[in-house]
C-alpha positions in Angstrom: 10.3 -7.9 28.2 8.4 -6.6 25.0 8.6 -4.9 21.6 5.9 -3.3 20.3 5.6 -2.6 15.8 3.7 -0.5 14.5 3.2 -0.4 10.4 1.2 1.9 9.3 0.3 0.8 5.6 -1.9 1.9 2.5 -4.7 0.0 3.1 -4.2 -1.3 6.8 -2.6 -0.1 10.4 -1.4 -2.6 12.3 0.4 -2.9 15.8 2.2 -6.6 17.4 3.5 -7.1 20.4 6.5 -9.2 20.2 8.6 -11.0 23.0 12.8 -10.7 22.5 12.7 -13.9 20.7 9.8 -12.4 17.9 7.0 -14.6 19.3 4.1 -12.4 18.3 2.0 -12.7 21.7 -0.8 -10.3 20.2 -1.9 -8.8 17.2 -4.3 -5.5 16.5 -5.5 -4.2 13.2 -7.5 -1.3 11.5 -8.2 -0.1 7.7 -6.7 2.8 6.6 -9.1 5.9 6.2 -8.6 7.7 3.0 -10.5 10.5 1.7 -11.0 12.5 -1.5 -11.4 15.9 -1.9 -13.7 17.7 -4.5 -10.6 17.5 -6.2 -10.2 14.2 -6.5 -6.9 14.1 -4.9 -6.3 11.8 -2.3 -5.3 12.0 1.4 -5.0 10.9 5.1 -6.4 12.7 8.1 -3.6 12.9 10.5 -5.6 13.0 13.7 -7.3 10.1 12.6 -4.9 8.0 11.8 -2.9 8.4 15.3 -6.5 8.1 17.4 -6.4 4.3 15.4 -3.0 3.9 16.4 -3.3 4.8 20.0 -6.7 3.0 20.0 -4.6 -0.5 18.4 -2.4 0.1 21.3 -5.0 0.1 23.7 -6.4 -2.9 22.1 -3.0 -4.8 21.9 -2.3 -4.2 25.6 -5.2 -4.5 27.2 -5.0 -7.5 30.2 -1.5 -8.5 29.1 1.2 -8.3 32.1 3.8 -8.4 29.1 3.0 -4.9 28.2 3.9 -3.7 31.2 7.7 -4.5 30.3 8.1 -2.8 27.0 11.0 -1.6 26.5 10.9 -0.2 22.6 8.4 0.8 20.0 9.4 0.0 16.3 7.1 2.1 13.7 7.3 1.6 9.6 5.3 3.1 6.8 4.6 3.2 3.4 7.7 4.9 2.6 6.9 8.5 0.5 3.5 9.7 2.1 4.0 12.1 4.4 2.4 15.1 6.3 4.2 19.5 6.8 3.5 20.4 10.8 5.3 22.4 12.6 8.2 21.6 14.3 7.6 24.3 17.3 3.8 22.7 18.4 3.5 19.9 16.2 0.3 22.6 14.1 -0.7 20.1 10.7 0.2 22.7 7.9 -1.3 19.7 5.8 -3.0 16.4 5.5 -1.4 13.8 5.0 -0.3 12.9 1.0 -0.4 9.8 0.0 2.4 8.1 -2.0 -0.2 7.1 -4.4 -1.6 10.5 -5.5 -0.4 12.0 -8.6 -1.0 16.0 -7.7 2.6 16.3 -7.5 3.2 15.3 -11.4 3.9 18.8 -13.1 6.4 19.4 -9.9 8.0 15.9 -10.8 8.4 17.2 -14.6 9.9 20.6 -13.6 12.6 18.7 -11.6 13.1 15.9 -14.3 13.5 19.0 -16.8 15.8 21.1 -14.7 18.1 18.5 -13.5 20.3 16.1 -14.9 18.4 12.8 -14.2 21.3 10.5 -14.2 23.8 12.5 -11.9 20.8 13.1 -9.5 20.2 9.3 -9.4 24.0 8.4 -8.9 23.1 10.7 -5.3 20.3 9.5 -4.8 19.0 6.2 -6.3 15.9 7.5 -7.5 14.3 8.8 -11.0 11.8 11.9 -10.8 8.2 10.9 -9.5 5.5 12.6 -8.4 5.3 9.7 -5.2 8.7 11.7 -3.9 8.7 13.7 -0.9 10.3 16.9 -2.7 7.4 16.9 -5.2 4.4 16.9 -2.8 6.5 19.7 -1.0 6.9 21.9 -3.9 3.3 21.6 -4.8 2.2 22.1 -1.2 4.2 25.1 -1.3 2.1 26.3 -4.4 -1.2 25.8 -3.1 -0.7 27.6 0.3 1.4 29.9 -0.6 4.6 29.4 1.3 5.9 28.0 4.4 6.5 28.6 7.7 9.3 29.4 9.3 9.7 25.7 11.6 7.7 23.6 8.9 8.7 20.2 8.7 8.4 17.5 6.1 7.9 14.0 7.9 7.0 10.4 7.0 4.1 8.9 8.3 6.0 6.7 10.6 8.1 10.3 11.6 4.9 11.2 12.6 3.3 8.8 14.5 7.0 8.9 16.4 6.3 12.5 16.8 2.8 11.9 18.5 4.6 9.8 20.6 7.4 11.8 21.7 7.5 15.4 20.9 10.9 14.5 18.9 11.7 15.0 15.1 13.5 12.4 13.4 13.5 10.2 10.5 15.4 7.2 9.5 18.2 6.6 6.2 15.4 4.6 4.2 12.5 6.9 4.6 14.4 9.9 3.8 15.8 8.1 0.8 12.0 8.3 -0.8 12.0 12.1 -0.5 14.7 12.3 -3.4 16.5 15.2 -1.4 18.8 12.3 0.7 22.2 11.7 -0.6 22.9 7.8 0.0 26.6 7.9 -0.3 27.4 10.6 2.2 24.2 9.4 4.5 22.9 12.9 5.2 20.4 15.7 3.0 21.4 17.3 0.0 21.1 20.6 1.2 22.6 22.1 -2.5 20.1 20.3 -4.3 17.2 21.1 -1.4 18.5 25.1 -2.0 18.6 24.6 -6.0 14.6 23.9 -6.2 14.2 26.8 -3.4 13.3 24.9 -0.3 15.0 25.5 3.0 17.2 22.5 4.0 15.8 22.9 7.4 12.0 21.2 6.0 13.6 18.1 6.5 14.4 16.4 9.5 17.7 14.9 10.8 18.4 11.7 9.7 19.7 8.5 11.3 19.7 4.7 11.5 17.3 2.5 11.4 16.0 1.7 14.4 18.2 4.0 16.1 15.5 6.1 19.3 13.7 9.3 18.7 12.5 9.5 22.1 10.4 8.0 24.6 6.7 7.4 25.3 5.1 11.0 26.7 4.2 10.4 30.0 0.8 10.7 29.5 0.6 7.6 26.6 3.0 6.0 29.3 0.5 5.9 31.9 -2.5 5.1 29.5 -0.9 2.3 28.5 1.0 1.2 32.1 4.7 0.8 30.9 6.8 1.2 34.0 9.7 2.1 32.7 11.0 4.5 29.5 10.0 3.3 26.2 12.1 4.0 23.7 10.6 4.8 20.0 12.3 4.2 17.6 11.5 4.7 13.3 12.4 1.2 12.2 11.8 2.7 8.1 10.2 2.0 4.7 7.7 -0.9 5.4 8.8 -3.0 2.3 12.3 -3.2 4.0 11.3 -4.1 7.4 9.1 -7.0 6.1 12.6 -8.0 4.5 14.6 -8.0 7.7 11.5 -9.6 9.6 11.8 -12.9 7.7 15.2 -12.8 7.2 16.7 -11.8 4.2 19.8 -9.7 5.4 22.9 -11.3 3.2 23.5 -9.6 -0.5 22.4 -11.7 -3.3 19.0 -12.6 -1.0 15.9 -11.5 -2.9 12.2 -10.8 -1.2 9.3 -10.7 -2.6 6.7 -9.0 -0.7 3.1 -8.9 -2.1 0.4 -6.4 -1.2 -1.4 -3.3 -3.1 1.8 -3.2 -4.4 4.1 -5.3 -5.1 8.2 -5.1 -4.8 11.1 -7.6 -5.1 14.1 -6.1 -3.7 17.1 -7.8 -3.3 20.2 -6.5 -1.1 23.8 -5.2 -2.4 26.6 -4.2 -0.4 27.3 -0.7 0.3 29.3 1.0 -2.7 28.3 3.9 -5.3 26.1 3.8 -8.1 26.8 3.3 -11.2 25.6 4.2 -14.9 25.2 0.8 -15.5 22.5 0.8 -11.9 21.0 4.3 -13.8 20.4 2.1 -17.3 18.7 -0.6 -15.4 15.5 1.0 -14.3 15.5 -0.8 -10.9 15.8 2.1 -8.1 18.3 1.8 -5.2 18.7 3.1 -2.0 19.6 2.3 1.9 18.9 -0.8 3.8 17.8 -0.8 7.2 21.0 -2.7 8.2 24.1 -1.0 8.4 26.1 -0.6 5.3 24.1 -2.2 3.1 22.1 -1.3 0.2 19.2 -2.6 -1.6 17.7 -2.4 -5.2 14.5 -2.6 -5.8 11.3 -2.8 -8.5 7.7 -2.5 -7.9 4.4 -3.5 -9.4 2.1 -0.3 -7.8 -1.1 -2.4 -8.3 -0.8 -6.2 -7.9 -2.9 -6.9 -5.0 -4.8 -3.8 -5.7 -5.7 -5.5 -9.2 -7.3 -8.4 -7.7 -9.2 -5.8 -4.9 -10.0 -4.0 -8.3 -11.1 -7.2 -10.0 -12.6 -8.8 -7.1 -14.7 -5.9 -6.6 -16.2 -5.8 -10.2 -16.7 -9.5 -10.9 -19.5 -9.8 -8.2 -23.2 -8.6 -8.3 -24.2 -6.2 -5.7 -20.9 -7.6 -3.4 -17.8 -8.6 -4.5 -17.2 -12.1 -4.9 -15.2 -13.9 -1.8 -11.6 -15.1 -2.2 -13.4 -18.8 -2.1 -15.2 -18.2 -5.2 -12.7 -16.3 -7.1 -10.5 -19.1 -6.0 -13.3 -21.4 -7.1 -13.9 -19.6 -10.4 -10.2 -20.0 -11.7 -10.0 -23.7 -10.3 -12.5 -24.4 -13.1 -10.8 -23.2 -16.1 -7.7 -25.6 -15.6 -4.3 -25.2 -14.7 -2.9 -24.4 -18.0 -2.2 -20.5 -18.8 -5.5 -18.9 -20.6 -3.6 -17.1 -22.5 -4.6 -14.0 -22.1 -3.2 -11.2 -21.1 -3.7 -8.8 -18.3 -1.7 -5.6 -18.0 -1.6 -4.9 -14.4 -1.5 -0.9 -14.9 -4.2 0.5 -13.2 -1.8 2.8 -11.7 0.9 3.4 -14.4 3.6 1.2 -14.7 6.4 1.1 -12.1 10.3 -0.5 -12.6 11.9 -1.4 -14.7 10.6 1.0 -17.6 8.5 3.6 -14.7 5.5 5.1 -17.1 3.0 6.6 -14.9 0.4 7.3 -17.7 0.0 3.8 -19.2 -3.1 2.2 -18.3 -4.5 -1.5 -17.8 -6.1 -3.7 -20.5 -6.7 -7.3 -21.0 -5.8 -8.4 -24.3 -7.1 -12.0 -26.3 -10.5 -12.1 -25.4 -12.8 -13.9 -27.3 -16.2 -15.3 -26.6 -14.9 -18.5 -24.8 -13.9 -16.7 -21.8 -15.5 -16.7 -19.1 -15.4 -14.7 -15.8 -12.9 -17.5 -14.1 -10.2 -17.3 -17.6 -10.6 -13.2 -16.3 -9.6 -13.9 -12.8 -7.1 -16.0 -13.7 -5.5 -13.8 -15.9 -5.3 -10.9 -13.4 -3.0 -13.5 -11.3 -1.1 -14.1 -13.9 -0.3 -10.8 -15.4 1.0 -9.8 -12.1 3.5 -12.8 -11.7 4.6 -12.1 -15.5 5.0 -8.1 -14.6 7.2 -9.4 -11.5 9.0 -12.2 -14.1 9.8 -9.0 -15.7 11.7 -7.1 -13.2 13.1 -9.8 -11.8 14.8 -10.8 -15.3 16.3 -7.1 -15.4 17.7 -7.2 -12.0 19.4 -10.3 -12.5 21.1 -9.4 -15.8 22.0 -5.5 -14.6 23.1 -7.5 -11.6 24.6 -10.6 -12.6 23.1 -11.9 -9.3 21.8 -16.0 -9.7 18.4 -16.4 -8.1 17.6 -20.0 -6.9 14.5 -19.0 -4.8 12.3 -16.2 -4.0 11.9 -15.7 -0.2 7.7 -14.2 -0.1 6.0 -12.9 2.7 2.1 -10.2 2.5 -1.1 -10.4 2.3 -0.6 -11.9 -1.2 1.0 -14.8 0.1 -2.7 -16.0 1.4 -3.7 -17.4 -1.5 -2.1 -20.8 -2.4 -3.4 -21.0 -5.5 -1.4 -17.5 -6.9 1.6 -18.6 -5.8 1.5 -21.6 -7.4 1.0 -19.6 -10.4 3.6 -17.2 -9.5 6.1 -20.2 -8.7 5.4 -21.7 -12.3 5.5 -18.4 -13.9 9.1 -17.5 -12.1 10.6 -21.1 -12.9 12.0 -21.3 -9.0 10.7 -22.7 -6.0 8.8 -19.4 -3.3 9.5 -20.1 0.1 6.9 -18.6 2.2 7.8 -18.0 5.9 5.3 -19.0 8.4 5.2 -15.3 10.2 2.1 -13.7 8.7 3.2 -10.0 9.8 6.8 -9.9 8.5 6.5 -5.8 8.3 5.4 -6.1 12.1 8.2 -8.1 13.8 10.8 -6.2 11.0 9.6 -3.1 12.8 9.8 -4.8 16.6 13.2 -6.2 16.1 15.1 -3.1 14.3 13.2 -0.9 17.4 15.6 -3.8 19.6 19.0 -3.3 17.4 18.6 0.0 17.6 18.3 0.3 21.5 20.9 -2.6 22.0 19.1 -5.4 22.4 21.4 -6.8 19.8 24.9 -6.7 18.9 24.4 -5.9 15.0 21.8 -7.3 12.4 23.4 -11.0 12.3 22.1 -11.5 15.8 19.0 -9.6 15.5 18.4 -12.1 12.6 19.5 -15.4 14.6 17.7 -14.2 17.7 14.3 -13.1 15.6 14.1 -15.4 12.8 12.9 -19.0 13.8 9.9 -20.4 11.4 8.8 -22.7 9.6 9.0 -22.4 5.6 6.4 -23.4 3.4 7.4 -24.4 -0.4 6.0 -24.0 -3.5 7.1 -26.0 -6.0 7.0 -25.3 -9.5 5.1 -27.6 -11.5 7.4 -28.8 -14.1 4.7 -29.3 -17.0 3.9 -26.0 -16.6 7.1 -23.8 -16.4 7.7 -24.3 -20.3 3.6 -23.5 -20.9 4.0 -20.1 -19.2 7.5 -19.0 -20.3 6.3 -19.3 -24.1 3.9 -17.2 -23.2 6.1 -14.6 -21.1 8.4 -14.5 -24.0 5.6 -14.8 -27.0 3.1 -13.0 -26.1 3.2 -10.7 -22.2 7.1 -9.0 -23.4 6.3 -8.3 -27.3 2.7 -6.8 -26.1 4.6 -4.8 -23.7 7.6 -3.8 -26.0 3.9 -2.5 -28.3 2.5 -0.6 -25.6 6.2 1.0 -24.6 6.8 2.0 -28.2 3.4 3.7 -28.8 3.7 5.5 -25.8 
C-alpha cells in the first residue's frame, strides 16, 4: 500500500510516493511557472499548474506496481496564494495570486484602519497583510467588479484537491492564512467576513488536517491505474507539514525550515491568545495535529537572497553553488563583518515592515565578491537569531537545538554558519522532502491509517540525524557582532522608518 504528497511550492511542485512506513520509493519534480502581467503583479496559471501536477503523477507512477495500491493523496501549499472559481463548474474567476504579491496592500491598510488590530489577532493570530486571503479577495472584488453568486476562495492545495475530486474543502491551517478563520472556535468568522462586505459563503468549509475531500475522479483513477478509491485529502500549510514530516510534534519543539523563505515555528498547546502573544510580533495559528497550536516567524527572502545574490555575482550565468561555496571558503571562517539586510521583500516577524528594503552595510575596498557572499549567509542566520530570541523570551520556552529540514539545508557550509550564529547545535534529518512525506502521512491520519499523530510520528519518522556543531571559537565572534553591530543597525533602520 501507498501514499502519495503533493506540495505545491513557490518556486517548485513536487509529488512522492511514500510506503506506510514513509520510505520515499519515488520522487517527481517541476518549477513553478510564474508570470507577470503589464502590471507588474504577479501570478499562477491555474491550468498550468494542475497539467504539471497530473503530468508529476504520471511521471511518479509510471512502471511502479506500488501505485496501483494507493490508498490516499496528501496535498500542501504555500499557505496564502490562492485562486476565486466557481463552486457550481469549477469556471477560474481568477488566476491564481501569489502570497508574495503586494497588489492587495491598500486593502490590507483599509482593514488595519477599520479594525481593531489587537482584538482581530486574539481571533485570529494574524496582523493585517496584504499576503492574507481576505485582502487579495477584496481587491479582486475591485478590479472585476463583484462576484458571483457560487464564487469560492480556495488555496492552492484546495484546488489541486478540487481538480481531483469535484469537492470543496480546505483544512484549519490554510484557512488560518485568510485572516477570516477564528482559531478558538475552529470555524469562519462570518461577522467579521459580513463587516468588510464579503459573503461568508466565499469561503469553503473547514476541517482537519488530513481529514478527505473526496476521491480520485474516475477518469484520473484510470489514468493513473489505482484499483481501488483514493482518498484526497488537504494535509495544509507546507511549512507545517515539513514540521510533522521530520518529527517535531511535542510543544516546546522548534523547526527551522529553510527555503525562499524562511520560518521557525515552534509548537504550543491549544489555549487562547494573549496580549502578551499580540506584543510579541511572532504570528500564531493551528497546527496540523489535533489541538495544538503553533507560533511562528518568517524571513520572506532567505533563500531567495542567495538565488538573488547568486544570480548577480556571476557573468553572463550565475555562479554554481561550488563556486559560491568556493568563493566564501576563501575569505576565512571568521565573520566579515559586514552586514547584509536580508529585505528584498520587506521585513517579516517579529517587527513585520513590508516597505523596508535590503542593503549591505561596511563595505570598504577590501572586500571582495566572496566577504559579499558570505555576508548574505550570514545576515540571514542573524535575521533568524533575531526571531528566535523574541520567541523564546515572549515564550519563556528553552531551546537546546534547532530541528532543520529545505532546500537550505544543502549547503553544509550555511549551516555551519547558522549553527555558530544561533549558539546551538542544528540537527538536520536525513529525509530531503520533509514537506512531501508531512503531506503523505497527515493524508494517512486522516483516513485512519493511524490512531492520532503520536503514531503517525513513530510509524513515519525513522532517520538518521546529521549534527552541526557549533564551533566554539566562533560563537562569541558572531554574537558581538549580532549584538554590536546586526540589532543596533536594525533598531536605525526601524526608527527611521
Amino acid at each position: 500500500m501507498g501514499l502519495i504528497g503533493i506540495d505545491v511550492g513557490t518556486t517548485h511542485i513536487k509529488a512522492g510516493l511514500f510506503l506506510l512506513r514513509g520510505d520515499c520509493v519515488r520522487l517527481a519534480m517541476r518549477p513553478t511557472p510564474v508570470h507577470r502581467r503589464a502590471t507588474g503583479r504577479a501570478y499562477y496559471d491555474p491550468e498550468e499548474v494542475f497539467a504539471i501536477v497530473v503530468s508529476l503523477l504520471d511521471e511518479l507512477l509510471h512502471g511502479l506496481d506500488e501505485g496501483k495500491n494507493v490508498q490516499a493523496i496528501g496535498i500542501a501549499s504555500m499557505a496564502e496564494t490562492g485562486v476565486m472559481i466557481g463552486a457550481k463548474d469549477g469556471t477560474l474567476y481568477s488566476d491564481l495570486m501569489p502570497w508574495f504579491d503586494s497588489h492587495a496592500a491598500k486593502e490590507a491598510e483599509w482593514i488595519a484602519n477599520r479594525f481593531d488590530c489587537a482584538e482581530r489577532f486574539l481571533r485570529t493570530g494574524l496582523r493585517p497583510s496584504s499576503k492574507h486571503g481576505v485582502a487579495k479577495v477584496l481587491w479582486w472584488k475591485k478590479q472585476s467588479g463583484g462576484f458571483s453568486s457560487d464564487a469560492r476562495w480556495l488555496s492552492m492545495a484546495d484546488y489541486i484537491t478540487y481538480r481531483f475530486t469535484g469537492k470543496i474543502g480546505t483544512d484549519y491551517t490554510l484557512a488560518a492564512r485568510t485572516y477570516a478563520f477564528h482559531l478558538a472556535k475552529h470555524c469562519w468568522d462570518d461577522e467579521f467576513i459580513k463587516d468588510i462586505g464579503l459573503s461568508p459563503d466565499l469561503f469553503p468549509n473547514a476541517h482537519r488536517s488530513g481529514e478527505p475531500v473526496g476521491i480520485v475522479m474516475s477518469t484520473l483513477a484510470a489514468r493513473y491505474g489505482f484499483t481501488d478509491r483514493v482518498h484526497v485529502c488537504v494535509s495544509g500549510h507546507d511549512h507545517l507539514c515539513a514540521a510533522a514530516g521530520v518529527g517535531i510534534s511535542h510543544s516546546g519543539s522548534v523547526f527551522d525550515s529553510m527555503g525562499t523563505a524562511e520560518t521557525l515555528m515552534g509548537l504550543l498547546p491549544d489555549r487562547p491568545l494573549s496580549k502578551e502573544d499580540y506584543l510579541s510580533g511572532l504570528t500564531f495559528g493551528r497546527h496540523v495535529f489535533s489541538n495544538t497550536l503553533y507560533w511562528m516567524g518568517s524571513l520572506p527572502y532567505s533563500g531567495g537572497s542567495l538565488e538573488w545574490f547568486r544570480s548577480i555575482l556571476g557573468q553572463a550565468e550565475p555562479v554554481t553553488y561550488e563556486q559560491w561555496e568556493k568563493l566564501v571558503r576563501e575569505v576565512g571562517d571568521a565573520p566579515t563583518g559586514l552586514m547584509y539586510f536580508p529585505f528584498l521583500t520587506g521585513r517579516g516577524t517579529p517587527y513585520a515592515d513590508p516597505l523596508l528594503r535590503g542593503s549591505f552595510i561596511g563595505l570598504n575596498a577590501s572586500h571582495k565578491r566572496g566577504h559579499m557572499a558570505k555576508a548574505v549567509m550570514e545576515g540571514t542566520a542573524f535575521e533568524i537569531e533575531a526571531i528566535r530570541r523574541r520567541a523564546l523570551q515572549v515564550l519563556h520556552q528553552e531551546l537546546s537545538s534547532l530541528t532543520v529540514a529545505g532546500g537550505g539545508t544543502r549547503s553544509t557550509l550555511w549551516l555551519q554558519i547558522k549553527a555558530n550564529v544561533h549558539g546551538v547545535p542544528l540537527s538536520i534529518p536525513s529525509i530531503k522532502e520533509a514537506t512531501l512525506r508531512g503531506a503523505a502521512m497527515m493524508a494517512a491520519l486522516g483516513i485512519g491509517i493511524y490512531k492520532d499523530a503520536n503514531d503517525a510520528v513513530a510509524q513515519f519518522n525513522h532517520d538518521d540525524q546529521i549534527e552541526i556543531i557549533p564551533q566554539a571559537h566562533l560563537v562569541n565572534q558572531y554574537l558581538q557582532v549580532f549584538e554590536q553591530a546586526y540589532m543596533p543597525y536594525l533598531d536605525l533602520f526601524t526608527r527611521m522608518r
